[in-house]
C-alpha positions as CSV (number, residue, x, y, z in Angstrom):
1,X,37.5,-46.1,-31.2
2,X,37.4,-49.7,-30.6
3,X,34.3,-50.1,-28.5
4,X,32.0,-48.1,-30.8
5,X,33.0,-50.5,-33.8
6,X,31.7,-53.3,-35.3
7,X,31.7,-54.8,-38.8
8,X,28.5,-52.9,-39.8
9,X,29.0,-49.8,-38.7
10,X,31.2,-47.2,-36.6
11,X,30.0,-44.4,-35.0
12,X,32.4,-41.7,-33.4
13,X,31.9,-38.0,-32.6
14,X,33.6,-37.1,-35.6
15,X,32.4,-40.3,-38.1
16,X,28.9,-42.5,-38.4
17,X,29.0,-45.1,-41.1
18,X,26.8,-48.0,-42.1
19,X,24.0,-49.4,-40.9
20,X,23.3,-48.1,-37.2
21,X,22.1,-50.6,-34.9
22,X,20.7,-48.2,-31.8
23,X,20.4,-50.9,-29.7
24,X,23.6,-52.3,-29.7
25,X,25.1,-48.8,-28.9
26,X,22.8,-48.5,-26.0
27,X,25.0,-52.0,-24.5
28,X,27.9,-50.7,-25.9
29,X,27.8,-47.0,-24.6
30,X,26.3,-48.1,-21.7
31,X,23.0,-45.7,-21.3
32,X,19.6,-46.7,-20.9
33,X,16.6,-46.7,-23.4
34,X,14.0,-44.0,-22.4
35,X,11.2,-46.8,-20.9
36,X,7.5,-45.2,-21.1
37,X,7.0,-44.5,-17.8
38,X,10.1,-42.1,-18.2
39,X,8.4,-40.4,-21.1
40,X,5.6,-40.0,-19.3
41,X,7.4,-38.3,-16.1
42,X,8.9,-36.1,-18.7
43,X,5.8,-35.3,-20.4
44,X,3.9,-34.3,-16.6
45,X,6.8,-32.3,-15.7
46,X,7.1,-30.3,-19.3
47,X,3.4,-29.7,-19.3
48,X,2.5,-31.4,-22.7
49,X,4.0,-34.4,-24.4
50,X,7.4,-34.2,-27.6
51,X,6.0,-36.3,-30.6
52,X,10.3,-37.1,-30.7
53,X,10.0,-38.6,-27.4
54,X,6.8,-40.6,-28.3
55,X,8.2,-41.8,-31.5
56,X,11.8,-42.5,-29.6
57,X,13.6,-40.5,-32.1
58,X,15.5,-39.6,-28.5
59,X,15.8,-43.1,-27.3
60,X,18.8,-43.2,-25.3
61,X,19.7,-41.4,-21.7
62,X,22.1,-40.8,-18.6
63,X,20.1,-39.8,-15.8
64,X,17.0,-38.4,-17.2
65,X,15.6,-39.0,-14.2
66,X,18.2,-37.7,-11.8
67,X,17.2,-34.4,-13.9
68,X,13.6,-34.6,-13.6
69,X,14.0,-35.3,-10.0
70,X,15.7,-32.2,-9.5
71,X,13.6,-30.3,-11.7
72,X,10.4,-31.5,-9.3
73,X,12.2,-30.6,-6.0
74,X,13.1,-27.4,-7.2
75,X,16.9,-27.3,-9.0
76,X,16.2,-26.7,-12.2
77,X,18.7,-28.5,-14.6
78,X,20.5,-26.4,-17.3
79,X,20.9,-27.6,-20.5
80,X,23.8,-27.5,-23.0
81,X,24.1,-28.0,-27.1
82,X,26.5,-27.1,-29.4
83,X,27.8,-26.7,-33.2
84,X,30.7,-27.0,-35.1
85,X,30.5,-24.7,-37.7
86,X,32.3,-25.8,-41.0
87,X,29.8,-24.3,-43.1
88,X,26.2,-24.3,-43.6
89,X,23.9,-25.7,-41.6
90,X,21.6,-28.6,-42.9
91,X,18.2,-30.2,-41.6
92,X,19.9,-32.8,-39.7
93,X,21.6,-30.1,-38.0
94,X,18.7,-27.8,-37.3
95,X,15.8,-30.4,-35.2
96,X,18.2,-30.6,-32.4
97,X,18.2,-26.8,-31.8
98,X,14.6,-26.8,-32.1
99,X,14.2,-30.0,-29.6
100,X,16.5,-28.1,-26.8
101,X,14.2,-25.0,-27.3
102,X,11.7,-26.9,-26.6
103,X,13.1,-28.0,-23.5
104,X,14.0,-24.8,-22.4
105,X,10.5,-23.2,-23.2
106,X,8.8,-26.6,-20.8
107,X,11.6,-26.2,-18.0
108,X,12.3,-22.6,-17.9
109,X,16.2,-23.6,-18.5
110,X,19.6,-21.4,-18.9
111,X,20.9,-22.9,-22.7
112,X,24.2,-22.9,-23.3
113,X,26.0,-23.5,-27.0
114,X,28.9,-23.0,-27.9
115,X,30.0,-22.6,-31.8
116,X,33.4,-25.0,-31.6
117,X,35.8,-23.5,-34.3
118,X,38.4,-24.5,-32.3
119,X,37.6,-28.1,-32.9
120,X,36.6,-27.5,-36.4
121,X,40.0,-25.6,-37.0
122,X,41.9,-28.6,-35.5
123,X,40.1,-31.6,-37.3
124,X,41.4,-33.8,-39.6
125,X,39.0,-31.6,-43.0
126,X,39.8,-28.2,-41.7
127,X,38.8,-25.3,-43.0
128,X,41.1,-22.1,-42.3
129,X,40.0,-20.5,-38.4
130,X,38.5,-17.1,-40.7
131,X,36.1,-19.4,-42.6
132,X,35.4,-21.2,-39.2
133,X,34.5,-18.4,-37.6
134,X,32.5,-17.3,-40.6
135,X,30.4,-20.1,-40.5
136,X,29.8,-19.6,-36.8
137,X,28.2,-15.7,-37.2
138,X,26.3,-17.7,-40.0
139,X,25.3,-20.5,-37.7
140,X,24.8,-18.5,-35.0
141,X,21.7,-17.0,-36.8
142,X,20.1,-20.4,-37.6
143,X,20.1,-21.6,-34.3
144,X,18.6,-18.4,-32.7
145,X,16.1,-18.8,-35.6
146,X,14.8,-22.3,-33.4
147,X,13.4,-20.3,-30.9
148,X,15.4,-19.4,-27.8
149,X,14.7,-17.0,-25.0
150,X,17.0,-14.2,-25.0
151,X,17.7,-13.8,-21.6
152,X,18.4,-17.2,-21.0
153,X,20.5,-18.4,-23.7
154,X,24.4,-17.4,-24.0
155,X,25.9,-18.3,-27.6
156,X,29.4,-18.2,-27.9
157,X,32.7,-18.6,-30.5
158,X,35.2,-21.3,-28.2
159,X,38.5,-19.2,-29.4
160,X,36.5,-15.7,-28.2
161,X,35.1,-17.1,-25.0
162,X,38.3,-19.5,-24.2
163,X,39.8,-17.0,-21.7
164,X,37.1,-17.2,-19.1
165,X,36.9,-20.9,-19.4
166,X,40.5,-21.6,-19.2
167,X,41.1,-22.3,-15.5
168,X,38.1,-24.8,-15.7
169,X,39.5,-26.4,-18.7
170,X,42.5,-27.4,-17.1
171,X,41.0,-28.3,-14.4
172,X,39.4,-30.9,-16.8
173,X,42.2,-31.5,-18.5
174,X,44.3,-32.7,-15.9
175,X,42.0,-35.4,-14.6
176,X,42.4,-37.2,-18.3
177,X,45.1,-39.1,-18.9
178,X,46.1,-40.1,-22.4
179,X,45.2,-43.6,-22.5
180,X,41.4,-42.7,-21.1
181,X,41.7,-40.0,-24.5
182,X,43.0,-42.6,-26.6
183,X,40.6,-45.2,-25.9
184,X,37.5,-43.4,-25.7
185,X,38.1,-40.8,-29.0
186,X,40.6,-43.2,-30.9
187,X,43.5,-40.6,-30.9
188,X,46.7,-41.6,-32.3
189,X,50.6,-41.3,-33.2
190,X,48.8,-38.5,-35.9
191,X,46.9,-36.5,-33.7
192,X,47.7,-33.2,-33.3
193,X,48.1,-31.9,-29.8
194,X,45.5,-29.3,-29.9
195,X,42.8,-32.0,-30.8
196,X,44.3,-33.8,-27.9
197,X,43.2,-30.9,-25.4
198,X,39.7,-30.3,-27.3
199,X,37.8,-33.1,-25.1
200,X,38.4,-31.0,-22.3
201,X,37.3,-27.5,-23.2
202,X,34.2,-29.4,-24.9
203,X,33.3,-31.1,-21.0
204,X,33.6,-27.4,-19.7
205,X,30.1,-25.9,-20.6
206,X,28.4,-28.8,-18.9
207,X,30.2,-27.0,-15.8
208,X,28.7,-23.7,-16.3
209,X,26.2,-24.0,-13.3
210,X,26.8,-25.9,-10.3
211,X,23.0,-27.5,-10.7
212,X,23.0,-30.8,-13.4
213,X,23.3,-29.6,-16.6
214,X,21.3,-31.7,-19.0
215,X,22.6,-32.4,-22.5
216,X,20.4,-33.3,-25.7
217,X,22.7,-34.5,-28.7
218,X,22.8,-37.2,-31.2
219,X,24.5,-40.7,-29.7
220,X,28.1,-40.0,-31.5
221,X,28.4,-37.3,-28.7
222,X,28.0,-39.8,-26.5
223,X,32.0,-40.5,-25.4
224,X,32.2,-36.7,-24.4
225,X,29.6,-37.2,-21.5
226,X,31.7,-40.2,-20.7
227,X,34.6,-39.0,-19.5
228,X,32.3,-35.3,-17.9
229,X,31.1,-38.1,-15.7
230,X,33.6,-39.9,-14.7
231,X,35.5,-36.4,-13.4
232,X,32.5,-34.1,-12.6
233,X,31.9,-35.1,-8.8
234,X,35.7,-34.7,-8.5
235,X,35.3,-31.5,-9.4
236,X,32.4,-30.3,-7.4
237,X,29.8,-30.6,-9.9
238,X,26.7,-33.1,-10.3
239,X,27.4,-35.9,-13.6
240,X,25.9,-34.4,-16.5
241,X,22.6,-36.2,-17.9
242,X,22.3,-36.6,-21.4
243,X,19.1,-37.4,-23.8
244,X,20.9,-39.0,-27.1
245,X,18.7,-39.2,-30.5
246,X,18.8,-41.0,-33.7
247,X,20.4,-39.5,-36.7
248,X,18.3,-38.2,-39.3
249,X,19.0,-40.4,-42.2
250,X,20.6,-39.2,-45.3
251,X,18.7,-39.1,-48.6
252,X,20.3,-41.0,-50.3
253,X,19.4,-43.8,-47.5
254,X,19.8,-45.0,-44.0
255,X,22.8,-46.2,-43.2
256,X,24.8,-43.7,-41.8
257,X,23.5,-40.0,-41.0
258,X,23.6,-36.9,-42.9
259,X,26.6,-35.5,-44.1
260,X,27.7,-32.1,-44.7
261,X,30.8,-33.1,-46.8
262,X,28.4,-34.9,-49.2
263,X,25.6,-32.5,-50.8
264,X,23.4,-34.7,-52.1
265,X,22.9,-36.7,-48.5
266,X,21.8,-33.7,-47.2
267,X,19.0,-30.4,-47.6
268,X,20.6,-27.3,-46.4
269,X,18.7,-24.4,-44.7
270,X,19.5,-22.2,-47.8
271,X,18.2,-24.8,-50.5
272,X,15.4,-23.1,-52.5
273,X,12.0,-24.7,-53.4
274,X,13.3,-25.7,-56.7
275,X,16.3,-27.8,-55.2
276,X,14.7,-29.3,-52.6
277,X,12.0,-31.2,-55.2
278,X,15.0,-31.8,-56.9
279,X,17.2,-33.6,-53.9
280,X,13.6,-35.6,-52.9
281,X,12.0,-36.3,-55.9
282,X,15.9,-37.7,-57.6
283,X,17.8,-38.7,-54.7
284,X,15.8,-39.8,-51.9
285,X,15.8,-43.3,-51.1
286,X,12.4,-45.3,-51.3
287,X,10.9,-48.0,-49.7
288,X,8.9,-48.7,-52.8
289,X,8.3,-51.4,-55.5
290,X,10.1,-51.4,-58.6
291,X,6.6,-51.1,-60.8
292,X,3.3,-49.4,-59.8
293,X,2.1,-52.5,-60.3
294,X,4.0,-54.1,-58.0
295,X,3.9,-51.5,-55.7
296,X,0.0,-51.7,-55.5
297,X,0.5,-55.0,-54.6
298,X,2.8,-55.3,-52.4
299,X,3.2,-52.2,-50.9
300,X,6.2,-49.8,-49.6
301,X,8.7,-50.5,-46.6
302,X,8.4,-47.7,-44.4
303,X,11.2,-48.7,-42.2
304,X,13.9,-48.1,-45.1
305,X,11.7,-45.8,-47.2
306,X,13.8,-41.9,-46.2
307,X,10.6,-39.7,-47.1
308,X,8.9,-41.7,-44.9
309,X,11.7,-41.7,-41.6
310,X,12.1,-37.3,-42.5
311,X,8.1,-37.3,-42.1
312,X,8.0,-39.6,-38.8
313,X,11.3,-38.4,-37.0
314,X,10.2,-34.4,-37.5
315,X,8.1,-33.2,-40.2
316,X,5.0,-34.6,-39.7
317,X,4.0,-33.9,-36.3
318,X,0.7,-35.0,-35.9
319,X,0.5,-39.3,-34.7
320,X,-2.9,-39.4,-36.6
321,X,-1.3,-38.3,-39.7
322,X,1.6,-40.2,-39.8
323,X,0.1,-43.5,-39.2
324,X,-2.5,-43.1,-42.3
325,X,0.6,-42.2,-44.3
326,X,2.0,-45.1,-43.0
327,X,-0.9,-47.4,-43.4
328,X,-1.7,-45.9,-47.2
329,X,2.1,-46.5,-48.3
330,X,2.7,-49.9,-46.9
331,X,-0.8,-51.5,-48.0
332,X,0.4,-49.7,-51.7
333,X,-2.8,-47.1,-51.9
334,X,-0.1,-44.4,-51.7
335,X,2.6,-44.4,-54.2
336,X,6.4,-43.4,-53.6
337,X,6.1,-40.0,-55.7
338,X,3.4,-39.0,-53.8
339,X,4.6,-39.4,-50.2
340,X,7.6,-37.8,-51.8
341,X,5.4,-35.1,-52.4
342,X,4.3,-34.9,-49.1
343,X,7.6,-34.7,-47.8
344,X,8.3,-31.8,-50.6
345,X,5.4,-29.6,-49.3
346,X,6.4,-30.4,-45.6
347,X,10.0,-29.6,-45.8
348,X,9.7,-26.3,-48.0
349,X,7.0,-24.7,-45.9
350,X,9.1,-25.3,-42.7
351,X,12.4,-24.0,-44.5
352,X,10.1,-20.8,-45.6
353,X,9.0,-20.3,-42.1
354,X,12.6,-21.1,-40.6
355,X,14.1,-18.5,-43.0
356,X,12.1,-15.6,-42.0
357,X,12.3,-16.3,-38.1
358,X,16.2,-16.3,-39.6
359,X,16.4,-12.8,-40.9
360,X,14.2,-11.6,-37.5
361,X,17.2,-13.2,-35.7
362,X,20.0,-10.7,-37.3
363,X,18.3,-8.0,-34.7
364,X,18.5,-9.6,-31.9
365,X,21.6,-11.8,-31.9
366,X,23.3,-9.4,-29.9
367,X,21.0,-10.4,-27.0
368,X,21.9,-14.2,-27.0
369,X,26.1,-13.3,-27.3
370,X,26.6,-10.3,-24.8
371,X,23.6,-7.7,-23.8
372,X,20.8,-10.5,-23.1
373,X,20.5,-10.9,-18.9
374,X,22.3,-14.9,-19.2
375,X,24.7,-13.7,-22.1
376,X,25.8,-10.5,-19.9
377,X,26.3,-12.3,-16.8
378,X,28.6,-15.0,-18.7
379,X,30.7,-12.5,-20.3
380,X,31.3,-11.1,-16.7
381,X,32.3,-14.0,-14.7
382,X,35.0,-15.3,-13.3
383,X,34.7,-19.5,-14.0
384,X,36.5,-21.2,-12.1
């Protein structure tokens, strides 16, 4: 994927490796940053501000403000997310499920996410299509746990709903040509065929409605919207707007993102208490001074310290808050093992609370998959 590359890091859809530089993607993906009178237009029209949007944790757009404009004269946007589910879910999974709820809650929005075993069948580190689809029930409950509306959110399993999006998806299909594919994803001599066509049943949800469908999602998703863009007015339907945010670091520190194929990067939804002091308190990276000595001295880095980025890009909400942490860390008042305990405390509390809005969510998937008003009308249309 040549012009997502560099020498210190690649990011792709499928990859992110080494040290991100955010604002070179924003040149080299061509979006725009999210200025402050933006966030402030977003903030009046949602009723109350995002500390992610304050902190520009999302940072990164595509007509933001096409969809606010539509949203104030009265054509509400929709908004679309997604998961592929290759097994279980982790924390840098989970905040952007609880972002787009968010959205939906402050904009009265239809949600729609698809679970993608078809793309997690077809990828290079595959797991068999039962497993796939086993993670996706699993999923499934986690991201109901992040607090949708019933009647306006439709979950689905790509290789269960395919047949009703099928006619759309090669409508999609047909506008991309191989060498658009090939440049934009990277695809090659290797590729199977069936990852070839994925790009085109992944553009189709953002076709759901014919009003803009808005898409929160981390940068690498990026290339998807790309191409949605360049054929959605062909189609009949407005470009899709995007809000792209940073990747939660991994523990171990942050260059690259979190990664479900290494454990120890990453805290899962199902870690107990126990494991995740563990994982923090051994494995996450600190900004701190070799000695406490030193450290009193000299203070930690907050801008490489991972406790300190998990606190400030989702679990500690409060500006106040973060910004004494900040100040007691950096001038060395506050010692690494203690903001690590911070973190500890913050993370378990929101996994214990997460977990029993989980098992409350085994009632009612149903609602969000086939008998909920948005989920019933989606299993009986006709898309076209």
């Amino acid at each position: 994927m040549p012009d997502t590359h560099n020498s210190d890091f690649n990011v792709t859809p499928w990859e992110v490796t080494g040290q991100v530089d955010y604002a070179k993607l924003i040149k080299k993906f061509g979006t725009q940053p999210i200025g402050d009178d933006l966030k402030q237009r977003l903030f009046k029209d949602a009723g109350e501000s995002h500390f992610a949007i304050r902190r520009g944790v999302y940072y990164s757009h595509r007509d933001l403000d096409l969809a606010l404009t539509d949203f104030e004269e009265g054509r509400r946007f929709f908004l679309y997310t997604g998961r592929g589910p290759s097994g279980p879910m982790h924390l840098g999974h989970i905040i952007q499920f609880y972002f787009t709820s968010w959205l939906q809650r402050r904009f009265k929005a239809n949600v729609y996410i698809p679970l993608t075993d078809d793309e997690v069948y077809l990828s290079e580190r595959s797991p068999s299509l039962d497993v796939a689809q086993k993670w996706a029930f699993e999923n499934s409950l986690d991201i109901v746990a992040a607090g949708f509306d019933p009647d306006h959110t439709f979950i689905f399993k790509d290789t269960e709903y395919l047949g009703r999006m099928y006619k759309l998806a090669i409508r999609v299909a047909k506008k991309i040509n191989f060498s658009t594919a090939k440049a934009i994803f990277g695809f090659g001599g290797e590729t199977n065929i069936g990852f070839l066509f994925y790009p085109a049943i992944q553009v189709v949800p953002s076709l759901f409605e014919h009003s803009r469908c808005l898409i929160p999602c981390a940068i690498d998703q990026d290339p998807f919207w790309r191409i949605q863009r360049d054929i959605a007015e062909s189609l009949g339907f407005p470009k899709a707007a995007a809000l792209h945010s940073k990747f939660l670091p991994a523990l171990t520190g942050i260059s690259g993102k979190m990664s479900a194929s290494i454990a120890e990067t990453a805290i899962y939804l199902n870690d107990d208490e126990r494991t995740v002091r563990s994982k923090i308190v051994k494995g996450a990276f600190s900004g701190g001074q070799a000695t406490v000595e030193e450290h009193r001295r000299l203070g930690g880095n907050t801008e490489v310290d991972v406790p300190f980025q998990w606190l400030y890009m989702f679990f500690e909400q409060s500006d106040d808050r973060i910004e004494q942490i900040r100040q007691e860390y950096s001038s060395g008042k506050m010692l690494s093992g203690e903001l690590k305990g911070i973190l500890i405390d913050k993370v378990n509390e929101f996994l214990k609370e997460h977990r029993a809005r989980r098992r409350r969510a085994e009632g009612e998937l149903e609602k969000f998959t086939g008998t909920g008003e948005l989920a019933s009308r989606m299993m009986n249309s006709d898309l076209t």
